[in-house]
Backbone as JSON, one array per atom type, in Angstrom:
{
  "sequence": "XXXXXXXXXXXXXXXXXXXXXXXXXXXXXXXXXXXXXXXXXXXXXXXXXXXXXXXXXXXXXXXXXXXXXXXXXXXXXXXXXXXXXXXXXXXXXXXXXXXXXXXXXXXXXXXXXXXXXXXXXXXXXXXXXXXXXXXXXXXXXXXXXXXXXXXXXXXXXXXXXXXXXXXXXXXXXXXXXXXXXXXXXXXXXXXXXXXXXXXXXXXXXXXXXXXXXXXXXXXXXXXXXXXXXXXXXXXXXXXXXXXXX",
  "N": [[-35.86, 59.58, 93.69], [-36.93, 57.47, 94.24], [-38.46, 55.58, 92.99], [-36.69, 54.06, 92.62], [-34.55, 52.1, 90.65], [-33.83, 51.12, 87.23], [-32.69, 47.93, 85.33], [-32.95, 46.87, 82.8], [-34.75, 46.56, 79.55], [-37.71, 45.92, 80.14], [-37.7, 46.66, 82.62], [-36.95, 49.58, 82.8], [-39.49, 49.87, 81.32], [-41.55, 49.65, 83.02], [-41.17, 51.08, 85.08], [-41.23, 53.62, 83.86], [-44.71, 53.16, 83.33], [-45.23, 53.36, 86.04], [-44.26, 56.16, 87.07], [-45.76, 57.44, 84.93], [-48.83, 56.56, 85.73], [-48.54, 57.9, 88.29], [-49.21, 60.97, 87.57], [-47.12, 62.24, 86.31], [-45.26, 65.07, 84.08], [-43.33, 64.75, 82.37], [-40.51, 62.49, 81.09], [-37.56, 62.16, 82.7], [-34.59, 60.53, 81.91], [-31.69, 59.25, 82.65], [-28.69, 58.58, 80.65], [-26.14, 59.41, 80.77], [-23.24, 59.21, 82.93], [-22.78, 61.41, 85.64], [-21.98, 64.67, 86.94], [-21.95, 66.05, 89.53], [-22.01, 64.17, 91.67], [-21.23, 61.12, 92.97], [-18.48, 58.62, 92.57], [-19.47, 58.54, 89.97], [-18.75, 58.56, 86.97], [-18.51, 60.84, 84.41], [-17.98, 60.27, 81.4], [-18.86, 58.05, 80.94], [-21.3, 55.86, 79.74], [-24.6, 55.07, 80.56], [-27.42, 53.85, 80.68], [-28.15, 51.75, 78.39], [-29.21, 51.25, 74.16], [-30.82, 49.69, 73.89], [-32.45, 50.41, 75.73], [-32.93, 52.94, 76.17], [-34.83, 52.99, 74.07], [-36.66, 51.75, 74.88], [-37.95, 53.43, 77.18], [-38.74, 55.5, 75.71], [-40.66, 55.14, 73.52], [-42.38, 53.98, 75.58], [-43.22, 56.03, 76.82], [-44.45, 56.89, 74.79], [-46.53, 56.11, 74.43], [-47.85, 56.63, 76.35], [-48.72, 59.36, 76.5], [-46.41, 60.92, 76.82], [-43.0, 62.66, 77.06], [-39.39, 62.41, 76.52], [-36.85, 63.07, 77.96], [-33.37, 63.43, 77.71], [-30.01, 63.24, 80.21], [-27.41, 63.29, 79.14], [-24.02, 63.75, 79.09], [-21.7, 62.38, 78.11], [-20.21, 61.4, 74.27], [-21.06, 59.31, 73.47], [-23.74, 58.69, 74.63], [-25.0, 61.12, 73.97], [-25.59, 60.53, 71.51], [-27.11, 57.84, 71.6], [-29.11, 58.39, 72.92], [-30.42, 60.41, 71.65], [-30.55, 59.25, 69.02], [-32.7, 57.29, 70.16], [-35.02, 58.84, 70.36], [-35.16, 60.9, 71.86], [-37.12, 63.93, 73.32], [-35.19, 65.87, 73.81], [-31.94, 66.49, 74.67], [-30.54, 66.82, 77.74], [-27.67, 68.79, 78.57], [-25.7, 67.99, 77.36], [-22.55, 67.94, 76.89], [-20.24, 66.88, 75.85], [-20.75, 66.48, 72.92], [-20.25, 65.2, 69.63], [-19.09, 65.97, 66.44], [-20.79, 64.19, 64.84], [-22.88, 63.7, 66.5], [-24.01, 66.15, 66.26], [-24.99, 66.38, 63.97], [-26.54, 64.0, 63.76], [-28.59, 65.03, 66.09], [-29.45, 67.2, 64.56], [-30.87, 66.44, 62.34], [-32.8, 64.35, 63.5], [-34.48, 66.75, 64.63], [-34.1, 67.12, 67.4], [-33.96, 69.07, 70.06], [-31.02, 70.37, 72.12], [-30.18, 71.37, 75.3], [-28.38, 73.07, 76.95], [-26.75, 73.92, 79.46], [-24.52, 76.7, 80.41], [-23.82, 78.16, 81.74], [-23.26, 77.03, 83.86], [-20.84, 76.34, 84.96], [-19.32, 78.36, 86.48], [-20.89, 78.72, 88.44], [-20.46, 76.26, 89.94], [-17.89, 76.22, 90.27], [-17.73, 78.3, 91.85], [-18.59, 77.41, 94.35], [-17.28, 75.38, 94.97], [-14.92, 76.66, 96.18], [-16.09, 77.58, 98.4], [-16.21, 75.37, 99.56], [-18.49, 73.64, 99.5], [-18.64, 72.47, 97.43], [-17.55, 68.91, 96.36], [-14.2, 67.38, 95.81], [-13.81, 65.85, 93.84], [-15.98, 66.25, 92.46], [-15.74, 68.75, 91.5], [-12.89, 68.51, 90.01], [-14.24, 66.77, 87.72], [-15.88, 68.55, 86.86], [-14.35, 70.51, 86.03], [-13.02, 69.75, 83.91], [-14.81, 69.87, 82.16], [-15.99, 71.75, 81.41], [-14.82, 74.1, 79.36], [-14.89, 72.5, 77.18], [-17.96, 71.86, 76.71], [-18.87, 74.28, 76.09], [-17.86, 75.26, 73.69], [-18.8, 72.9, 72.19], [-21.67, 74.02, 71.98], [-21.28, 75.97, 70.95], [-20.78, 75.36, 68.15], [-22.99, 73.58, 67.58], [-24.66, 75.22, 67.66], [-24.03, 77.04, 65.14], [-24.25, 75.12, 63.29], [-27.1, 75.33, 63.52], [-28.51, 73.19, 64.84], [-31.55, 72.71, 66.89], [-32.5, 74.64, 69.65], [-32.7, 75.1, 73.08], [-33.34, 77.01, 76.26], [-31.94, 76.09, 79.17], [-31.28, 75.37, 82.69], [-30.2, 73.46, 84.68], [-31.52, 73.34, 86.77], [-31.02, 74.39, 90.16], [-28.5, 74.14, 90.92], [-27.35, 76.24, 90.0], [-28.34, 79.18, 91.68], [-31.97, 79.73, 91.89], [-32.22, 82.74, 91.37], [-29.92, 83.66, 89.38], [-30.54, 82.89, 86.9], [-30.7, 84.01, 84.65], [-28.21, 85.06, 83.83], [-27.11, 83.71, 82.21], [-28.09, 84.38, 79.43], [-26.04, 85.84, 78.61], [-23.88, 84.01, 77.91], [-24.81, 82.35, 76.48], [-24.99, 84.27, 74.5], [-22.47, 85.03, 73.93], [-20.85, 82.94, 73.22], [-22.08, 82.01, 70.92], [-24.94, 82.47, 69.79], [-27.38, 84.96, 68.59], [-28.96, 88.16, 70.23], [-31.45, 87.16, 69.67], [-31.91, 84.81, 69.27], [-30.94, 83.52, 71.28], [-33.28, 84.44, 73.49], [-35.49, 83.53, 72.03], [-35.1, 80.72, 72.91], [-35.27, 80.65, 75.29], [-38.22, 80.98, 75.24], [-40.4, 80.8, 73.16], [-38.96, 78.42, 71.99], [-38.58, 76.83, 74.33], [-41.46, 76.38, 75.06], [-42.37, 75.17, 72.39], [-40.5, 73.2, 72.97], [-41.62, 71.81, 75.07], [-43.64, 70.84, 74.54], [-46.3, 72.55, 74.37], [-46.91, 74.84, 72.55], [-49.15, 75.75, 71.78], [-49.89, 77.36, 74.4], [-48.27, 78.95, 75.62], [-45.4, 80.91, 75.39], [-45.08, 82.46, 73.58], [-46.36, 85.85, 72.63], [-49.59, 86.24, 72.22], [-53.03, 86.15, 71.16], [-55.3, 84.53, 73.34], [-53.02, 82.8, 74.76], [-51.09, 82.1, 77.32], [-50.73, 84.8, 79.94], [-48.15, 85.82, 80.34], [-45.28, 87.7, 80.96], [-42.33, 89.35, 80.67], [-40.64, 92.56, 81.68], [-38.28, 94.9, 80.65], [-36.01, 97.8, 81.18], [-34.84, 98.92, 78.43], [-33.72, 97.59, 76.03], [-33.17, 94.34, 74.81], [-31.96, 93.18, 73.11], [-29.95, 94.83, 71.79], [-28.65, 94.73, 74.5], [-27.84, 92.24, 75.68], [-27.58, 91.39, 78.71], [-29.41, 92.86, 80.21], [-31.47, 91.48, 80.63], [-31.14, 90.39, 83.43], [-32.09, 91.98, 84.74], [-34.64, 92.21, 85.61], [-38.33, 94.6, 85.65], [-40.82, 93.89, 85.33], [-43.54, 91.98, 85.79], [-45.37, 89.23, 85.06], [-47.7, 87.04, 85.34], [-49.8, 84.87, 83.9], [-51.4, 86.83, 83.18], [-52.13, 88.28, 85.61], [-50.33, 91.02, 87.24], [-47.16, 90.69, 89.16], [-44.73, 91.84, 90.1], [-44.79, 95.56, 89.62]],
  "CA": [[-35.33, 58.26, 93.36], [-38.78, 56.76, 95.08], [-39.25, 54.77, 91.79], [-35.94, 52.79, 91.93], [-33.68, 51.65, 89.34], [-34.19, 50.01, 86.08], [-31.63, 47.56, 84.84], [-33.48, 46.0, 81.77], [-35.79, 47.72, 78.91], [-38.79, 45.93, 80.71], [-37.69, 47.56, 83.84], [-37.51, 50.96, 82.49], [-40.92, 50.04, 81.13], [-42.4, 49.32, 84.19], [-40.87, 52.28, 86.12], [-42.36, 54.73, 83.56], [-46.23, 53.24, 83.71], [-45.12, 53.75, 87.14], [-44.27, 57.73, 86.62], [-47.45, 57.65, 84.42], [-49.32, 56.39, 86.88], [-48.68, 59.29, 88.92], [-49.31, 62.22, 86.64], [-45.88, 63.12, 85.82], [-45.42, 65.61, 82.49], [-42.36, 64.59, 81.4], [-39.68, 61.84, 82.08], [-36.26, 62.33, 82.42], [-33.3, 59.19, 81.82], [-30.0, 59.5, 82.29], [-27.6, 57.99, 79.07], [-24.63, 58.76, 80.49], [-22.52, 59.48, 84.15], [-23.21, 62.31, 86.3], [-20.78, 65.41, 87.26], [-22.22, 65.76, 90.36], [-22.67, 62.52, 91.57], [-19.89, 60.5, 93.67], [-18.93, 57.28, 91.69], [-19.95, 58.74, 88.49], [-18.22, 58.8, 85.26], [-19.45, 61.57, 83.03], [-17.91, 60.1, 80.22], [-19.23, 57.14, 80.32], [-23.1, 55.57, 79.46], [-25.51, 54.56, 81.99], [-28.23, 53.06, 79.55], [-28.08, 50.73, 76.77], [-29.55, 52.21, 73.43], [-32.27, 49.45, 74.0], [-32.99, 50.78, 76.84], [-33.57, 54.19, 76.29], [-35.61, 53.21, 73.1], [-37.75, 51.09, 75.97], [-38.24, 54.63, 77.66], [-39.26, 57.02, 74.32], [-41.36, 54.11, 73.03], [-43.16, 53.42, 76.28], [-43.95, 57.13, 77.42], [-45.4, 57.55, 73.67], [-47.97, 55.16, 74.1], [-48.69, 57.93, 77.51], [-48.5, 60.62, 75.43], [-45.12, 62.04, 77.3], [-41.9, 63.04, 76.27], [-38.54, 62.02, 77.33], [-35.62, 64.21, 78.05], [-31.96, 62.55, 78.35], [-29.07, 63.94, 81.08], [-25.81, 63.09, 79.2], [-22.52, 64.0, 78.99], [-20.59, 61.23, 76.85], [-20.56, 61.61, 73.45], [-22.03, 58.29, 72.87], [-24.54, 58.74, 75.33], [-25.72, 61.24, 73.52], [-25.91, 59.91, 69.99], [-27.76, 56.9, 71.8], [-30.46, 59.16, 73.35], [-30.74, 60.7, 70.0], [-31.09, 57.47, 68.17], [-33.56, 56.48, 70.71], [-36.14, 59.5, 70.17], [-35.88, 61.92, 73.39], [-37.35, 64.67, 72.32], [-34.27, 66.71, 74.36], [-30.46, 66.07, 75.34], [-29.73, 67.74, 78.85], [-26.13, 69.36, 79.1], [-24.76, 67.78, 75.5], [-21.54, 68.33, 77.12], [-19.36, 66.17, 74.61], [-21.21, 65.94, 71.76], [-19.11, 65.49, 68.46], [-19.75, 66.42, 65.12], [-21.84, 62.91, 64.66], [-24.24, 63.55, 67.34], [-25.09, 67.19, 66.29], [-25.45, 66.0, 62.66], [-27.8, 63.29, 64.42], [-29.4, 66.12, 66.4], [-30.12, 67.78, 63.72], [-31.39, 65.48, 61.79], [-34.01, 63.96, 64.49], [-35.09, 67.77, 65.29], [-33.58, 66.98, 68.75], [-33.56, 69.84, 71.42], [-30.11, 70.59, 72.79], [-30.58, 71.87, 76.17], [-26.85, 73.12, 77.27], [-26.59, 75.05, 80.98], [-23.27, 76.72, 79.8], [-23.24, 79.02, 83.08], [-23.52, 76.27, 85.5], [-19.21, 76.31, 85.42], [-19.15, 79.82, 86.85], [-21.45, 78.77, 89.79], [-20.03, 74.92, 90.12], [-16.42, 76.21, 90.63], [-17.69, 78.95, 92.81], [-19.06, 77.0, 95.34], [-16.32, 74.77, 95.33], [-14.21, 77.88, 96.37], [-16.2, 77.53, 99.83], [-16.62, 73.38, 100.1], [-20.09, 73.0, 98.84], [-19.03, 71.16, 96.3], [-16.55, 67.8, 96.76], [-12.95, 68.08, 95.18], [-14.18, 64.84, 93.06], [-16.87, 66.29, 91.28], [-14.79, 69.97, 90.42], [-12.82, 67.33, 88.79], [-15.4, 66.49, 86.67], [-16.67, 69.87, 86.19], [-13.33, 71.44, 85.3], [-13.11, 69.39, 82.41], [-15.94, 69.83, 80.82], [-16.64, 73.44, 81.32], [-14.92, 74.74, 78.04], [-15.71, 71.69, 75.94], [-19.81, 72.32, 76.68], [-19.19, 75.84, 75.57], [-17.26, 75.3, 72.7], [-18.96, 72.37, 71.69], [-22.45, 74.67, 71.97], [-20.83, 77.32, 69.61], [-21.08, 74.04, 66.82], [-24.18, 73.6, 67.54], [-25.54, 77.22, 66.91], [-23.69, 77.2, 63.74], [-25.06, 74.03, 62.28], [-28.51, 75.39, 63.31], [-29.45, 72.63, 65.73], [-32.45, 73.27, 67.52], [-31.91, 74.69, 71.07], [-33.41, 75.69, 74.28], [-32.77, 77.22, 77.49], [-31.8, 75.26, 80.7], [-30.27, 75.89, 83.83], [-30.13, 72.81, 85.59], [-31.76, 74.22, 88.44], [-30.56, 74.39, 91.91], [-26.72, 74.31, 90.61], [-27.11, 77.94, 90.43], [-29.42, 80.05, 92.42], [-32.43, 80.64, 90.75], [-31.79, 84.5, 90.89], [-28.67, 83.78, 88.75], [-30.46, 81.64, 85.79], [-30.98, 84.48, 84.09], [-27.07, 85.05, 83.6], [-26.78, 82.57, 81.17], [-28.29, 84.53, 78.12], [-24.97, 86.53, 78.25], [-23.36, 83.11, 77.95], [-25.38, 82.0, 75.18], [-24.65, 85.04, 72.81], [-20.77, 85.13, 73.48], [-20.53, 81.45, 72.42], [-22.57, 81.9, 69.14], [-26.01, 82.73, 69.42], [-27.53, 86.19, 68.42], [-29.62, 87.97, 71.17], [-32.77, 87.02, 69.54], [-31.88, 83.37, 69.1], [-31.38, 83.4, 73.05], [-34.44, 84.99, 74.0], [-36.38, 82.14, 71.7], [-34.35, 79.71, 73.53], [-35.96, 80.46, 76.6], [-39.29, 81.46, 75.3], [-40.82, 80.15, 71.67], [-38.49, 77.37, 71.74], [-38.73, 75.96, 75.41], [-42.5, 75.67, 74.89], [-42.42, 73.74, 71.81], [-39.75, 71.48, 73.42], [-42.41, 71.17, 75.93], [-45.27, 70.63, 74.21], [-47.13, 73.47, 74.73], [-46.69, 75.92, 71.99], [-50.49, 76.58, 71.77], [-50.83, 77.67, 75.58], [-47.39, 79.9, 76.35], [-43.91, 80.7, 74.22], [-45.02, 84.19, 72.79], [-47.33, 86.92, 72.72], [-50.77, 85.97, 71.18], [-54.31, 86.18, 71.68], [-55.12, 83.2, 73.85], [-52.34, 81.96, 75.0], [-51.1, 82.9, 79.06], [-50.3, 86.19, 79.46], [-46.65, 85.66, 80.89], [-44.78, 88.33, 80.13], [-41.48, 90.56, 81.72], [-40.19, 93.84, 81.05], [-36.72, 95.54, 81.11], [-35.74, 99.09, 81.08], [-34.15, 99.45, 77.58], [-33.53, 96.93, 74.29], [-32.11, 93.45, 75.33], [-31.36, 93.03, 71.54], [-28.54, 95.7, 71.71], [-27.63, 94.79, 75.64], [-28.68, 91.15, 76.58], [-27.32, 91.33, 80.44], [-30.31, 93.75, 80.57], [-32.13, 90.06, 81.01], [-30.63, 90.33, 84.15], [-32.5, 92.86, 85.34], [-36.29, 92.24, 85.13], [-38.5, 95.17, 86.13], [-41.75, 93.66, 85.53], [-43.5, 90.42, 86.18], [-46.77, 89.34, 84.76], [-47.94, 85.88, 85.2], [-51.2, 84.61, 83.87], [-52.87, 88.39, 83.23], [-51.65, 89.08, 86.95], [-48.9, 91.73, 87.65], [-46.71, 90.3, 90.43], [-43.65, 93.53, 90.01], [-45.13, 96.41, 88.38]],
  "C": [[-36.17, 57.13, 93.97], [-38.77, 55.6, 94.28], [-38.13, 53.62, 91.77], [-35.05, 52.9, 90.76], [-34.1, 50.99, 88.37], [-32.77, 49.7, 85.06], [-31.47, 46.49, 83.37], [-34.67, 46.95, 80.85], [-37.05, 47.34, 79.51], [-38.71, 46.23, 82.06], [-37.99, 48.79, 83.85], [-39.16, 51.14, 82.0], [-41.74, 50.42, 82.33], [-42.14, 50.65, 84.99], [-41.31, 53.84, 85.49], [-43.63, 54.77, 83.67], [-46.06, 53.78, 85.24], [-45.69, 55.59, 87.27], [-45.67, 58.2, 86.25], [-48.29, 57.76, 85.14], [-49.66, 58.07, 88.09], [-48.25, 60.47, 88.51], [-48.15, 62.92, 86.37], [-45.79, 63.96, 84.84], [-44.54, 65.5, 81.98], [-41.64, 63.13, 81.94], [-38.76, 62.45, 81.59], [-35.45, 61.25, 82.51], [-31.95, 60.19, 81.93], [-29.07, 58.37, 81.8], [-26.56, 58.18, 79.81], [-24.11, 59.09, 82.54], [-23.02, 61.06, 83.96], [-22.16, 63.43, 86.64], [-21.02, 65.55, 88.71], [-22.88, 65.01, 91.14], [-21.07, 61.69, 91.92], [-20.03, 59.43, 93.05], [-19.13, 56.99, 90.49], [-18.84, 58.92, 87.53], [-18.9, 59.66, 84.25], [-19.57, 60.99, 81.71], [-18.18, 58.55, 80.13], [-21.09, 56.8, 79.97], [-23.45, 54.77, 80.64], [-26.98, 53.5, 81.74], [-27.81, 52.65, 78.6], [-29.13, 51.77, 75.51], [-31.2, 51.29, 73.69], [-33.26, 49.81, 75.01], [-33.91, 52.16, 76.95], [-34.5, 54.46, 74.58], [-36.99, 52.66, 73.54], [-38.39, 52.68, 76.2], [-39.11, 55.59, 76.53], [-40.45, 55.88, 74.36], [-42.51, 54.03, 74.15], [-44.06, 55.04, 76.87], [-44.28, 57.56, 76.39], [-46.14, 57.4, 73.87], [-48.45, 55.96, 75.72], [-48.62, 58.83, 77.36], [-47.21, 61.4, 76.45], [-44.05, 61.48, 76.54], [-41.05, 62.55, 77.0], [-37.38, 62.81, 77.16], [-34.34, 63.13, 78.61], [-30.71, 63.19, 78.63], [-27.94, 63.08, 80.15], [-24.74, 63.86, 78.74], [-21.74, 63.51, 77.59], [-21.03, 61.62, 75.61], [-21.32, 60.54, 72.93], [-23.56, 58.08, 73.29], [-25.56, 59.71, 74.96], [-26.45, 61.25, 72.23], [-26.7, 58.61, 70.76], [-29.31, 57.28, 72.2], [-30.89, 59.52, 72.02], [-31.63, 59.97, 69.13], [-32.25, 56.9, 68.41], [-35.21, 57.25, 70.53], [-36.57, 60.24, 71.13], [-36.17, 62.95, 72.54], [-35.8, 66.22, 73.19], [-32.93, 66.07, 74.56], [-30.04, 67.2, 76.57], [-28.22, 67.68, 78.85], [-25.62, 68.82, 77.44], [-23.61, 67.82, 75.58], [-20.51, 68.17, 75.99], [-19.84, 65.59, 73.56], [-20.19, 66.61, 70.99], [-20.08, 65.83, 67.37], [-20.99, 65.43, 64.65], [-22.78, 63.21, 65.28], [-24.78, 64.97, 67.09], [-25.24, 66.88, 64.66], [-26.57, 65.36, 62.7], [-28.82, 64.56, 64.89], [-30.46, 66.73, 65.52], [-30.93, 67.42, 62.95], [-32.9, 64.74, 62.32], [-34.56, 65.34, 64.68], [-34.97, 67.66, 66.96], [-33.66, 68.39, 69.07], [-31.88, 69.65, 71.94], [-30.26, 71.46, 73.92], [-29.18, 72.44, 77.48], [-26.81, 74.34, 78.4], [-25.22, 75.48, 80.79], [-22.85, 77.64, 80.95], [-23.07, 78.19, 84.2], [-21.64, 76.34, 86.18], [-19.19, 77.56, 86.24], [-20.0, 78.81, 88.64], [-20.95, 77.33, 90.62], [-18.62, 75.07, 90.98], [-16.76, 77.42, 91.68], [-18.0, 78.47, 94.14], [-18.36, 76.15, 95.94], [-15.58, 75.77, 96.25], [-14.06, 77.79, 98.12], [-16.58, 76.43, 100.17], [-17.31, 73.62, 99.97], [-19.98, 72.0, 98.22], [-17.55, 70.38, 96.28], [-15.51, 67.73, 95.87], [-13.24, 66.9, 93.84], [-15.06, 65.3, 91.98], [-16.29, 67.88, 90.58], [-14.25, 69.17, 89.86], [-13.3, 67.27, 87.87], [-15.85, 67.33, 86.04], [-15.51, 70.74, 85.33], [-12.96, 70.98, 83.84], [-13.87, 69.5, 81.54], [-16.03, 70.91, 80.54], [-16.98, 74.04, 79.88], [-15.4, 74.18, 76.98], [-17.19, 72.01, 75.94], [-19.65, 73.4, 76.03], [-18.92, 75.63, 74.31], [-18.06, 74.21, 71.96], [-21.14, 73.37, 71.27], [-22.36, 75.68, 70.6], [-21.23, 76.18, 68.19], [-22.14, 73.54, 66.66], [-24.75, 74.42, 66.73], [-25.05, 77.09, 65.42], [-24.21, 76.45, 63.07], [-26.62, 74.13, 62.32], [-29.38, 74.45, 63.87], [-30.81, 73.1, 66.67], [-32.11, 73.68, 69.46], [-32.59, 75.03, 72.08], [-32.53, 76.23, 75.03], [-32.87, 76.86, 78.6], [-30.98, 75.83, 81.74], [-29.83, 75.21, 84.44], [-30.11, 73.04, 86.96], [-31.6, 73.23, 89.54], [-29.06, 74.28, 91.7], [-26.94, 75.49, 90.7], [-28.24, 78.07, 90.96], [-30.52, 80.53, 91.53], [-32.72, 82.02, 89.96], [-30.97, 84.3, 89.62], [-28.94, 83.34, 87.17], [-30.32, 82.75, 84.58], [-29.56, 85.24, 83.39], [-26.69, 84.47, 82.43], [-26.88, 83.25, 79.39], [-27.19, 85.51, 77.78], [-24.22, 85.62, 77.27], [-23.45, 82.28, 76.6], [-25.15, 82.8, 74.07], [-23.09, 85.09, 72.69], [-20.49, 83.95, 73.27], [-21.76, 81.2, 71.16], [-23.98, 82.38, 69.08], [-26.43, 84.18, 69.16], [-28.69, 86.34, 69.43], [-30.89, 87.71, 70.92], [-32.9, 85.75, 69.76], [-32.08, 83.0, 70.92], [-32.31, 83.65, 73.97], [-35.52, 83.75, 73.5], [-35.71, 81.03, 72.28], [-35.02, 79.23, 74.31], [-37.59, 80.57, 76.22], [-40.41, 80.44, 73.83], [-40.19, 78.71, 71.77], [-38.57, 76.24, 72.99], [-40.47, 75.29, 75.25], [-42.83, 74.83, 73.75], [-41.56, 72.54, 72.09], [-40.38, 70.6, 74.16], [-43.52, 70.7, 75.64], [-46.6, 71.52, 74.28], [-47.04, 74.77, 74.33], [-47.92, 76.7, 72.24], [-50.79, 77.44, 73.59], [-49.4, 79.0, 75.89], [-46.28, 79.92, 75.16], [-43.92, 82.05, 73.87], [-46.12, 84.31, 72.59], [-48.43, 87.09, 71.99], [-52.05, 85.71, 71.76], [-54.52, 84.21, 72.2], [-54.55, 82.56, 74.79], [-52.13, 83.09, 76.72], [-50.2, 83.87, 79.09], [-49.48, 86.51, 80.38], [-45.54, 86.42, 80.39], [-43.48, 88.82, 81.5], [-41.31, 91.85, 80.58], [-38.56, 94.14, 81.57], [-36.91, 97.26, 80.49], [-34.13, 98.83, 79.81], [-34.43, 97.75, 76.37], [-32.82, 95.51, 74.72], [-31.35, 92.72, 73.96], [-29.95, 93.62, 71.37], [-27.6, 94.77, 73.51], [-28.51, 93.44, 76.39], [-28.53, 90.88, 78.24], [-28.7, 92.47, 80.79], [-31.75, 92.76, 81.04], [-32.2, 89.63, 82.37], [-31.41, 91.27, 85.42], [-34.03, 93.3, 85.45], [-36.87, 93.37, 85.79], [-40.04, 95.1, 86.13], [-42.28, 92.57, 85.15], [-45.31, 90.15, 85.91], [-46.92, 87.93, 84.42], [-49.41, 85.73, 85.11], [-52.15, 85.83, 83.76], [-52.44, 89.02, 84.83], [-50.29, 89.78, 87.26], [-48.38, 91.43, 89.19], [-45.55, 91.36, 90.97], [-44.2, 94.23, 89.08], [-44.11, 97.43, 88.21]]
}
């Protein structure tokens, strides 16, 4: 939070050349209130639409992308509107904003396990009775509103909103993802084919092709038939180098 606040679209300007400035590869905005986050309102917006059309607009002309944290449903039909090329969490998106979605080729980027680890940690005070609050409400809507997604064929990725869960645990999620609508192939391109074109970087990583970095795992058996088998990596190959053989 080094960079400050921006409370005007030539603020947000200024605070991305900023970013720019120092070689960032993506930005991230946040459209709407926070779940964890004292003070916050999930359901409400945190940017104006001119604002976060300041943001897309200004990190084109630096060739980056912009990714937008909201919640609200308006918050994220405004990100949308505005040209991120992602929506983190999507929590309460309605039928309008995945019609939008869809429509823009938007990214939906929906951490649908983070409830499991949010309310567990509550369990032992980690986490403040204010923001379970926040989290308990949303939980099933994110899921359920995810399943409407998948069906309409929005485009999707896989997120975790790391450091909410452990990053041992992220890998939990692609259970999460096929029992709320996706098939286990769709979840596997989630994380893999589909994260690198969200990122920009189909040609260098995503899937298995001469060229590209030779990032691979393994599992003992089919994760097509048994996706918790995702769960269980047994070999680790980053860049041509075996790190678990």
């Amino acid at each position: 939070m080094r960079y400050g606040e921006a409370n005007s679209p030539w603020e947000v300007r200024q605070v991305i050349r900023k970013l720019a400035h120092d070689g960032v590869d993506h930005i991230k905005v946040l459209s709407s209130g926070a779940v964890l986050a004292h003070g916050s309102n999930p359901k409400s917006q945190e940017f104006t639409l001119e604002e976060l059309q300041a943001a897309v607009d200004e990190a084109s002309h630096l060739g980056l992308r912009v990714e937008a944290h909201a919640h609200s449903a308006e918050g994220i039909k405004n990100a949308i509107r505005a040209g991120v090329a992602s929506v983190e969490h999507a929590t309460l998106i309605d039928d309008e904003g995945i019609a939008l979605a869809k429509q823009h080729g938007t990214y939906l980027d929906m951490d649908i396990y983070d409830e499991e680890c949010i309310q567990e940690q509550g369990k032992t005070g980690q986490v403040p009775k204010d923001m379970l609050e926040h989290d308990a409400s949303l939980g099933q809507a994110q899921r359920d509103n995810f399943r409407k997604a998948v069906a309409a064929g929005v485009k999707m990725s896989f997120g975790t909103d790391a450091s909410v869960c452990p990053f041992t645990d992220g890998a939990k999620q692609f259970a999460y993802m096929v029992k709320y609508g996706m098939t286990p192939m769709q979840a596997i391109q989630a994380a893999t084919s589909n994260a690198a074109d969200l990122l920009g970087h189909s040609n260098e990583f995503g899937s298995i092709k001469p060229g590209k970095y030779a990032d691979l795992v393994a599992v003992n058996g089919d994760p097509l038939t048994d996706i918790r088998l995702l769960e269980k990596i047994q070999f680790v190959m980053k860049d041509g180098k075996v790190y678990k053989p």
